[in-house]
C-alpha beads as a LAMMPS data file, in Angstrom:
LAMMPS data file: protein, C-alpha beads

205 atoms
204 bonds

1 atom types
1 bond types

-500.0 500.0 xlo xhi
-500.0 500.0 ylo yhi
-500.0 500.0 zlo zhi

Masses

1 110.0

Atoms # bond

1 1 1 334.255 150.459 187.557
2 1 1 337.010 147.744 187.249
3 1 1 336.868 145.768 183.494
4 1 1 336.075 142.668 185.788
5 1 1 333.412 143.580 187.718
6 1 1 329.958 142.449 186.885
7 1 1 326.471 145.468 186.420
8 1 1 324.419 145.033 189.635
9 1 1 321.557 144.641 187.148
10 1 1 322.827 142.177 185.266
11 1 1 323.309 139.884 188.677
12 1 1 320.158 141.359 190.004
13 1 1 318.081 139.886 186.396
14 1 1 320.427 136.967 186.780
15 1 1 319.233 136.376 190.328
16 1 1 315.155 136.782 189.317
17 1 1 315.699 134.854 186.293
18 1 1 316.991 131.645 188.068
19 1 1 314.373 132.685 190.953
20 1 1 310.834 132.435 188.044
21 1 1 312.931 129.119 186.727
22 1 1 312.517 127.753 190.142
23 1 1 308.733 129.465 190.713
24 1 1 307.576 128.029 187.098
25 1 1 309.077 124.227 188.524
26 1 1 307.077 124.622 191.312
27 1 1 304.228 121.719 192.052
28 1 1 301.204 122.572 192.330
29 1 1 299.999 119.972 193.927
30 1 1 302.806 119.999 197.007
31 1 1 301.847 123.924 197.280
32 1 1 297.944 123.049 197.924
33 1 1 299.236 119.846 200.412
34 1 1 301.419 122.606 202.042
35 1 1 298.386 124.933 202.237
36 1 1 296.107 122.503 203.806
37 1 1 298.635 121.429 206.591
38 1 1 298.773 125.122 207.797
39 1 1 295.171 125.399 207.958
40 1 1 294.318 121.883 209.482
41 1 1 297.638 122.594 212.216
42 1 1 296.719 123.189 215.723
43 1 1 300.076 125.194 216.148
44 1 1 302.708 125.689 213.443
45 1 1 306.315 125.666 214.235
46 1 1 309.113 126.700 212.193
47 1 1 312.559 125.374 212.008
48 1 1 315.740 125.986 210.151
49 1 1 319.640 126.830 210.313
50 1 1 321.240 130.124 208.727
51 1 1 319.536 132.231 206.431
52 1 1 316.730 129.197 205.927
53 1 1 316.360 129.704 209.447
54 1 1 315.603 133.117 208.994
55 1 1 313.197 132.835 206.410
56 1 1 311.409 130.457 208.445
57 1 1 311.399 132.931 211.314
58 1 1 309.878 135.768 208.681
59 1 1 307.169 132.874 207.608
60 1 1 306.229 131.993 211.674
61 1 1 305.876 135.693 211.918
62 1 1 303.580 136.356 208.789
63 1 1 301.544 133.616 210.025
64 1 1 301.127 134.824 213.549
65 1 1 299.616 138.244 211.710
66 1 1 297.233 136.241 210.038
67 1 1 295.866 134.971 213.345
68 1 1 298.088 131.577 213.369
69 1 1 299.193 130.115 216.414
70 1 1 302.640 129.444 215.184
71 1 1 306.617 129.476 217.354
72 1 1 309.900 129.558 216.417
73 1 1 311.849 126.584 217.674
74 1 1 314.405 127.092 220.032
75 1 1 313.107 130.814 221.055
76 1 1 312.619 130.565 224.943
77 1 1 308.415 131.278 224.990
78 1 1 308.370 128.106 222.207
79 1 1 305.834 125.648 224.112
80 1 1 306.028 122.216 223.965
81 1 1 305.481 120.382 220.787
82 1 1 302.690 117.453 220.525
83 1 1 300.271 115.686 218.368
84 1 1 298.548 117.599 216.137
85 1 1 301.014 120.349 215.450
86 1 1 302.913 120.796 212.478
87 1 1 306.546 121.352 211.931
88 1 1 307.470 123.803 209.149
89 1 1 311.429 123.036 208.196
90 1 1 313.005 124.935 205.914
91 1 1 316.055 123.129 205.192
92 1 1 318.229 123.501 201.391
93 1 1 319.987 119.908 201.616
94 1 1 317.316 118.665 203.732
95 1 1 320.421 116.914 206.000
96 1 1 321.432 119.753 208.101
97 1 1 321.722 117.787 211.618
98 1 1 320.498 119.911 213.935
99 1 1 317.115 120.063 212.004
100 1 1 317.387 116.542 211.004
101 1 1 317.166 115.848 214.886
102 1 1 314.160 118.679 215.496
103 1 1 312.024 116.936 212.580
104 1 1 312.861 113.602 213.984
105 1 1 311.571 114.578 217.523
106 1 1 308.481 116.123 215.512
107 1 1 307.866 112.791 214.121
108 1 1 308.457 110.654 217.321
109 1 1 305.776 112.724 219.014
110 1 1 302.801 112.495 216.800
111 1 1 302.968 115.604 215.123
112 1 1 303.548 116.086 210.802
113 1 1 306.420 117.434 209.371
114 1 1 306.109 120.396 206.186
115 1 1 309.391 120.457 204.479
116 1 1 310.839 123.334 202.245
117 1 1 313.595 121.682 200.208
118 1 1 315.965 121.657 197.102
119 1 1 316.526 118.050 197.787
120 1 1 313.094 115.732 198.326
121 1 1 315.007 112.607 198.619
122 1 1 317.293 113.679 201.814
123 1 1 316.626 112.571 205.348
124 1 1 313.973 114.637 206.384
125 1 1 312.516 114.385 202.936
126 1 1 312.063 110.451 203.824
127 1 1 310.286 111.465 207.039
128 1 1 308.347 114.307 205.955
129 1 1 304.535 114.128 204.993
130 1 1 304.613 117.314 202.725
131 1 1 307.839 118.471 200.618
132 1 1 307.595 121.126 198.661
133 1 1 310.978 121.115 196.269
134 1 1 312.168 124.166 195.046
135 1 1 314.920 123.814 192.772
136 1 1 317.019 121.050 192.449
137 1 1 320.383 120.506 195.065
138 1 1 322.789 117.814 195.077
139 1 1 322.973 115.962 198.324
140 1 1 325.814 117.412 200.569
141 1 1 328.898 115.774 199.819
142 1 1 330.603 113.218 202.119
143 1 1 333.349 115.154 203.123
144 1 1 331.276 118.236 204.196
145 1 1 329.716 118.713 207.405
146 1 1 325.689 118.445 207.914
147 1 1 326.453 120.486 210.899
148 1 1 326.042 123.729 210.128
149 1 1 327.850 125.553 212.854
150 1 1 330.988 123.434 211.882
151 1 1 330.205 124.570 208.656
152 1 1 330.407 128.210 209.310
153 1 1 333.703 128.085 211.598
154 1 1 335.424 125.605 209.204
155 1 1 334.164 127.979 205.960
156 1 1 332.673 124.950 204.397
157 1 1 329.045 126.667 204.536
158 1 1 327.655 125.756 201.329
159 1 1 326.239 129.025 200.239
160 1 1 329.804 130.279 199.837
161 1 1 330.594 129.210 195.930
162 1 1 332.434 131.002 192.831
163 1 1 329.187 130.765 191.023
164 1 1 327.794 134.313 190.258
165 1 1 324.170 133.224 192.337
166 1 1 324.795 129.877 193.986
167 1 1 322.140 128.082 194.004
168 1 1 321.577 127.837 197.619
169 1 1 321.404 131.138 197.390
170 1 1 318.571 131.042 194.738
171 1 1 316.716 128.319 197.012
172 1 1 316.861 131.238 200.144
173 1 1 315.199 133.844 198.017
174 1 1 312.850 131.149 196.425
175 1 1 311.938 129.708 199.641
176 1 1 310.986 133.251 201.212
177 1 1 308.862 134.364 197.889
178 1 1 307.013 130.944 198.457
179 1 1 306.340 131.514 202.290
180 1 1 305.167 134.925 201.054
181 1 1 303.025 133.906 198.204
182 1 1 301.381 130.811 201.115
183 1 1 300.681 133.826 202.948
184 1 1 298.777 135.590 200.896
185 1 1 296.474 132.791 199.658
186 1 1 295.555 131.749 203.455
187 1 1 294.526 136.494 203.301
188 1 1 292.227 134.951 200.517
189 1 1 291.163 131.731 202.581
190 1 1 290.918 133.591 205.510
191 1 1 289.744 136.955 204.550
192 1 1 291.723 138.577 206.264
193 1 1 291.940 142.752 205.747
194 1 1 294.720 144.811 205.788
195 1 1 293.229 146.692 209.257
196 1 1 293.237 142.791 210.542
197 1 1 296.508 142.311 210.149
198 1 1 297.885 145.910 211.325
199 1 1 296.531 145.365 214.320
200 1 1 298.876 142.477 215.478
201 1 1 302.300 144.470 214.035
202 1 1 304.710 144.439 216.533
203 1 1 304.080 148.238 218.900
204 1 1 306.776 147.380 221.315
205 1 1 310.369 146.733 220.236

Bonds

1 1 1 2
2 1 2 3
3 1 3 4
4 1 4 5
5 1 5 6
6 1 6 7
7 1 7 8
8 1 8 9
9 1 9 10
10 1 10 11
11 1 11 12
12 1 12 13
13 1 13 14
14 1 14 15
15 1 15 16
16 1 16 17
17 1 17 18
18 1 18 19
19 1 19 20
20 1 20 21
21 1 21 22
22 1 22 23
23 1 23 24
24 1 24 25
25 1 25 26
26 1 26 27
27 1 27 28
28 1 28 29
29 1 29 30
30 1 30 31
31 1 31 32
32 1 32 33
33 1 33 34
34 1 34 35
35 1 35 36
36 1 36 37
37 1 37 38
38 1 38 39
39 1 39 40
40 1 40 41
41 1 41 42
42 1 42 43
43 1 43 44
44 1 44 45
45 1 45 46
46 1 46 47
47 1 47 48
48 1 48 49
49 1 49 50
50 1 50 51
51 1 51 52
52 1 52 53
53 1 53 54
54 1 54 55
55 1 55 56
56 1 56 57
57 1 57 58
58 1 58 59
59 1 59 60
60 1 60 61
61 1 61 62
62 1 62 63
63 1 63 64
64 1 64 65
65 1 65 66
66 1 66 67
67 1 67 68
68 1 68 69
69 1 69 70
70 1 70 71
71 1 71 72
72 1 72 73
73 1 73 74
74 1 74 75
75 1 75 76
76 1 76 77
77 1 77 78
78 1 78 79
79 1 79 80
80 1 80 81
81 1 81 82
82 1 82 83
83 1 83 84
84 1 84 85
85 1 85 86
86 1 86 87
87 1 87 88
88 1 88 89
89 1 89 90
90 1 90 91
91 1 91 92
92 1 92 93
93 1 93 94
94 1 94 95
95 1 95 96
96 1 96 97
97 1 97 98
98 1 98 99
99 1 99 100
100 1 100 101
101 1 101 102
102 1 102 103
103 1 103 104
104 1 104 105
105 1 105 106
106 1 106 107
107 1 107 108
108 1 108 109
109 1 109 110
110 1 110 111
111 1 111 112
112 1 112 113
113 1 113 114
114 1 114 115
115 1 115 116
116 1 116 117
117 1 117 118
118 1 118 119
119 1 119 120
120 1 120 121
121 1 121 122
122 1 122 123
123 1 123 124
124 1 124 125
125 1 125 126
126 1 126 127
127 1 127 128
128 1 128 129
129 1 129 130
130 1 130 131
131 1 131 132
132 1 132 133
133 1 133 134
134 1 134 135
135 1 135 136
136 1 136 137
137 1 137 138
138 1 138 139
139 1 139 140
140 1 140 141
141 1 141 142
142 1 142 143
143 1 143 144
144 1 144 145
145 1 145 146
146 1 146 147
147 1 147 148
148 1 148 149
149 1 149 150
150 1 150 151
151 1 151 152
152 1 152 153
153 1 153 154
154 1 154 155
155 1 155 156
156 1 156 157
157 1 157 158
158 1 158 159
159 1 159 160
160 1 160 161
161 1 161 162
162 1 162 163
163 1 163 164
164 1 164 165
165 1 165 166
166 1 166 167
167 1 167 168
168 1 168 169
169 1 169 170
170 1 170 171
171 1 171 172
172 1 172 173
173 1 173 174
174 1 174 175
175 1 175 176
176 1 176 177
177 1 177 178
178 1 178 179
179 1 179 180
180 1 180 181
181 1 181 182
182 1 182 183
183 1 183 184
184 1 184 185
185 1 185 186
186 1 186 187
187 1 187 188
188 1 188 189
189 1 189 190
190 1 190 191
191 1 191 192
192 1 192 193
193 1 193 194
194 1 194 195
195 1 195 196
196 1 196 197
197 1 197 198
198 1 198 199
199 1 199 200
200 1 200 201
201 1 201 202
202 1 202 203
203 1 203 204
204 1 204 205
């Protein structure tokens, strides 16, 4: 193994040790509003760019097992959004434009907005009616794109960083153990069993 080259455990302890930082910061009070907007939703949608996006898209299908009526946005069988749905963004900087715009269209008609966020105070933190902050981002910087497509062909995605676990990264892996951990308190709510769930796995793919 080269002299420079960091143990795989050590970045691995690193990585969970950052992670229970962020889980221990964690209000409780956010995490119960957050719990009662899924279970007072009509429908849940789910929004977010990159790998946010696809921990949203693991969260709309965890609920959907549960027995949720909940969509992707953008996905071609996503129906039309209206009042009394909720919008689920996941969303680092909370200024990523092409959510920005979905949360604002959200808002504009009649429906509440759940947002998953290292930054509260960020645009769709100021629109939001639930944020749930995990960890603790800087805003993006002027110079950088909120666009994150431009971001990924001009390599000026933020996750990309000389840190050993950026913490964009962290907020990925902490944002996917809290969508995990809301699942399994709305099992408890709901009482949901095992066989319950099993039956609405995915038999076709």
């Amino acid at each position: 193994m080269p002299v420079d080259c960091y143990s795989i455990l050590d970045l691995m302890l690193h990585a969970a040790s950052r992670v229970e930082e962020t889980a221990r910061a964690i209000s409780q009070d956010e995490a119960a509003q957050f719990l009662d907007e899924i279970l007072s939703a009509s429908r849940i949608y789910v929004v977010g760019a990159g790998r946010s996006g696809l921990v949203g898209r693991a969260f709309g299908m965890r609920l959907m097992h549960l027995g949720f009526e909940s969509y992707v946005v953008g996905e071609t069988i996503t129906p039309a959004f209206g009042k009394g749905d909720l919008l689920v963004a996941f969303s680092g900087s909370g200024e990523t434009k092409s959510v920005v715009e979905t949360c604002e269209i959200a808002r504009d008609l009649g429906g509440r907005i759940a947002l998953i966020t290292a930054t509260p105070d960020s645009s769709i933190g100021l629109i939001a009616d639930v944020t749930v902050t995990l960890g603790n981002h800087e805003l993006l910087r002027p110079d950088v794109p909120t666009d994150f497509e431009v971001r990924q062909l001009t390599g000026q995605y933020r996750s990309a960083s000389t840190e050993i676990t950026p913490a964009e990264t962290i907020f990925e892996t902490a944002a996917l153990i809290f969508s995990d951990a809301i699942i399994a308190a709305l099992m408890e709510v709901r009482h949901c069993s095992l066989d319950e769930i099993r039956g609405r796995w995915a038999n076709v793919q």
